[in-house]
N, C-alpha and C positions, 0 to 999 in steps of 0.2 A: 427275669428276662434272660433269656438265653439266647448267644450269637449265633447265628447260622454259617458256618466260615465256607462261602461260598462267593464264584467270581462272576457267578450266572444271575443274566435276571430272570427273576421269575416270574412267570406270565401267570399269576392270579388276578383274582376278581376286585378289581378295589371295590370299595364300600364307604369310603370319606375322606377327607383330608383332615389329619387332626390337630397340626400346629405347620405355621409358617411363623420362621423365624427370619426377618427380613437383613439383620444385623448380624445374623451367623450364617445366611443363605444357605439353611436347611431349611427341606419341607417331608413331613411325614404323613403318609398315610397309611391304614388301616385298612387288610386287605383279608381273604381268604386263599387258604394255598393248601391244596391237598384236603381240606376237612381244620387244616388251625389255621388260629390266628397270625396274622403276621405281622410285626413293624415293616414298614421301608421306609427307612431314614434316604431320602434324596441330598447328596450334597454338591453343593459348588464349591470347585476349587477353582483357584488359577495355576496352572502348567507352564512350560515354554513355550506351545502352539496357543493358548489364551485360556480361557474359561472353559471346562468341561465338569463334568458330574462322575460322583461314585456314589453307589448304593450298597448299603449298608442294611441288611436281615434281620431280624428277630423273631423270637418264638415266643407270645405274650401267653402268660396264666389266665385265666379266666377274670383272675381280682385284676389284672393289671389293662387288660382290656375294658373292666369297667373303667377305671380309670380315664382311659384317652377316650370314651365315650363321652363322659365329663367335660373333658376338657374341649372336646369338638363343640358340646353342647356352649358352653360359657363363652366361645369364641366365635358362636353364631357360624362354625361351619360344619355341622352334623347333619347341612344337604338331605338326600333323599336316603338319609341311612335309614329315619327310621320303620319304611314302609318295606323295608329288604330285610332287616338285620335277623329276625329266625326264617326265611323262608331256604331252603335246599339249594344250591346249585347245581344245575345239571351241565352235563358237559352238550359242546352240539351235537344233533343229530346225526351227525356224518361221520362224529369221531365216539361215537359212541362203543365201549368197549366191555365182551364179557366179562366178570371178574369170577373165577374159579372159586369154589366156595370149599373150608374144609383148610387142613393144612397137610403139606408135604409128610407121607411117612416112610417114602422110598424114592429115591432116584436113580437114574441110568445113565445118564451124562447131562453135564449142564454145560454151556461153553458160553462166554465173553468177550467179543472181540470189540477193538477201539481201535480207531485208526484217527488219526491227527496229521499235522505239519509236519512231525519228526518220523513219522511210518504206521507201522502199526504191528498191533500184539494180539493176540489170544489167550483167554487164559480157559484150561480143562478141565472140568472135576468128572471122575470118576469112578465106581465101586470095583476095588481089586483086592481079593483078598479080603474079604470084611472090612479094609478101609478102603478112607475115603479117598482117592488120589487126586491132589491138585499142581497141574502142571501149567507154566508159562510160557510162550513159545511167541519170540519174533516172525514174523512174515516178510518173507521175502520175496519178489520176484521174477520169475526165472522162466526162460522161454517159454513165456509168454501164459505161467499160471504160477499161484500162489504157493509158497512152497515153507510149512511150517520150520523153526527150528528151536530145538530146546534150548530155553533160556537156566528155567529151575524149576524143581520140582520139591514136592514136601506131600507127607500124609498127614493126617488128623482119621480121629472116631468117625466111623458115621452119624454118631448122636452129634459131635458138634458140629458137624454139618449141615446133621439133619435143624437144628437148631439157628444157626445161620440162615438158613434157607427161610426159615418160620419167621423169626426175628425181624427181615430185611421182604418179607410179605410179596416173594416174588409171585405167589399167583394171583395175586393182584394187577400185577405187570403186563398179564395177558392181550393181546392186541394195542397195547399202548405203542403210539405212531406221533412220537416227540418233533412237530416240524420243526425249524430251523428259525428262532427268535429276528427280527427285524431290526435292523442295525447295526448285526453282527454278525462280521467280516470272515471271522475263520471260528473255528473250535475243533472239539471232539464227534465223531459219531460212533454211534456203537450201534450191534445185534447180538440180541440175547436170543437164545433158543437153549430151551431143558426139554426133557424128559421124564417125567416123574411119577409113581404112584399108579407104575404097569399098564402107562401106554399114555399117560394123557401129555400132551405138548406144549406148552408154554414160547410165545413169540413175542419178542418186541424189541423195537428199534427209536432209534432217532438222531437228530443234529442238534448239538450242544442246547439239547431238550429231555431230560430225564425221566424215568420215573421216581414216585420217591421211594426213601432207603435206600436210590441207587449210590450212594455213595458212602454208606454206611456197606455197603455189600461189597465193593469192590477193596473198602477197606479191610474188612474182614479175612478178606482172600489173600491181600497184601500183609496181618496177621500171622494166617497159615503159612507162607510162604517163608517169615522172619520172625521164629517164634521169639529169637534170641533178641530181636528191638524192642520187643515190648508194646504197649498198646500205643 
């Protein structure tokens, strides 16, 4: 079982509840996100404003998802899993989005930006020189338009770029339109736009609503940026 170290909830599809712990006030269930499996561990805590919840991610194996099917079964709450459990999910009609098919063999700029409570940033990559260029740049601004400024900048190969890119499955990303989760108050947004592979364009956005890899990508960059920290 592997932790998802993440502070976002994620809007997949549950699919059952498969322990309620009434003495630890945990409740888990068993959900779909992206194509896997997922725990969410639900918990209650007490705070200084009273009782609130944290949830807690997981990436289950396929043995380990048998498992908590098991165990929903035994505890008589395996509900209407089993009339769902191999059919496909689709997303709705209205958010329905191409996915580019094929992988990245060339690009021409990809850019990042996020903007938050504390401001916002851009990050560049580039082809200069046979590498890759990745620059950082604060946003500022200044009568009355945004006005970039270099923070840092670093190169890498284009293979491990091109490799990153593949990796982190941004053309997948394509028309992904991440709305803004329900009950929560501030976060991150971001817009992704590339260029890649002699003309074609990759677009996608959201509010503190991702796609996935998106944070394996962004780590990546932050990687390039510091080769000297380490992974």
């Amino acid at each position: 079982m592997e932790r998802l170290e993440t502070e976002d909830r994620l809007d997949y599809k549950k699919l059952f509840t498969a322990l309620v712990d009434t003495s630890k006030l945990i409740c888990e269930h068993v959900g779909i996100f992206d194509g896997d499996y997922i725990l969410d561990r639900d918990i209650t805590i007490n705070n200084s404003s009273g009782y609130g919840t944290r949830n807690e991610y997981y990436l289950l194996t396929p043995d380990e998802y048998i498992g908590y099917v098991k165990l929903a079964r035994k505890n008589r709450q395996i509900g209407f899993f089993e009339a769902r459990r191999l059919m496909k999910i689709e997303p709705d009609a209205n958010e329905t989005r191409p996915l580019q098919a094929g992988k990245v063999r060339s690009f021409e700029v990809v850019t990042l930006r996020e903007t938050g409570m504390r401001g916002a940033h851009e990050t560049e990559i580039v082809m200069k020189d046979g590498r890759a260029e990745v620059s950082r740049y604060g946003i500022r601004y200044h009568e009355g338009n945004d006005e970039r400024v270099l923070d840092e900048r670093a190169v890498c190969s284009e293979k491990a770029m091109l490799d990153i890119l593949n990796r982190c499955r941004i053309l997948s990303w394509n028309g992904f339109h991440g709305k803004h989760p329900k009950g929560v108050l501030d976060g991150i947004m971001f817009r992704f736009n590339a260029t890649v592979n002699g003309g074609e364009t990759i677009r996608a956005d959201g509010s503190q609503n991702f796609p996935k890899k998106y944070y394996e990508f962004r780590d990546a960059l932050y990687s390039v940026l510091h080769p000297d920290k380490g992974d």
